[in-house]
C-alpha positions, 0 to 999 in steps of 0.5 A: 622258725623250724623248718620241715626236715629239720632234725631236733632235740627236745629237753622237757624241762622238769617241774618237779624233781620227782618229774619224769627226765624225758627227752625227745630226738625228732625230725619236723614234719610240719611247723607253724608258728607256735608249735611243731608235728614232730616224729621220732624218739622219746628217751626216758631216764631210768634211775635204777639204771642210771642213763636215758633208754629209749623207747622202741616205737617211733612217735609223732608228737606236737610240740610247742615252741613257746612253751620255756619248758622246752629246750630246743636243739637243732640237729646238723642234717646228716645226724641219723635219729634212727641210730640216736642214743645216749653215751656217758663218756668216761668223765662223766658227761652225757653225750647223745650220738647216732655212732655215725657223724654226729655227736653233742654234748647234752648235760656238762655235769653228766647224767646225775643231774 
């Protein structure tokens, strides 16, 4: 259902509530069936410093597309994952954006949850 070039994001759901939050921003490069090449940025939410960081390197990942651990978004195709990072607004919601055209709500309740 993915289709190359596509641009996603991924919320990885947590296990545990100790469980790492991690979020992926991507562009697919290839996709089949159950699973999907994907290359791009991984966030991690660090608690000391209460928001999403990302990682500098770019990565490829494969990521399933069955697995109900994984939240799926589709992109719009001009959003920029090169400048995609992770804004609190100042009632509190979390908002990933490229600070170009794009930007999506990603959690109501803000980044404490």
């Amino acid at each position: 259902m993915l289709q190359e070039g596509e641009r996603i994001h991924v919320i990885v759901r947590r296990t545990f509530c100790e469980d790492l939050r991690r979020h992926i921003v991507a562009e697919v490069l290839e996709c089949n069936g159950s699973t999907a090449r994907v290359e791009g940025y991984v966030f991690i939410f660090d608690t000391a410093r209460n928001e999403f960081v990302r990682k500098d390197d770019v990565r490829i990942r494969i990521i399933s597309l069955v697995d109900s651990g994984n939240i799926i978004n589709i992109l719009p195709d001009e959003a920029n994952i090169q400048n995609a990072c992770y804004l609190t607004r100042p009632d509190g919601k979390l908002i990933l954006t490229d600070n170009e055209s794009f930007q999506m709500d990603v959690n109501e309740f803000g980044t404490k949850r």
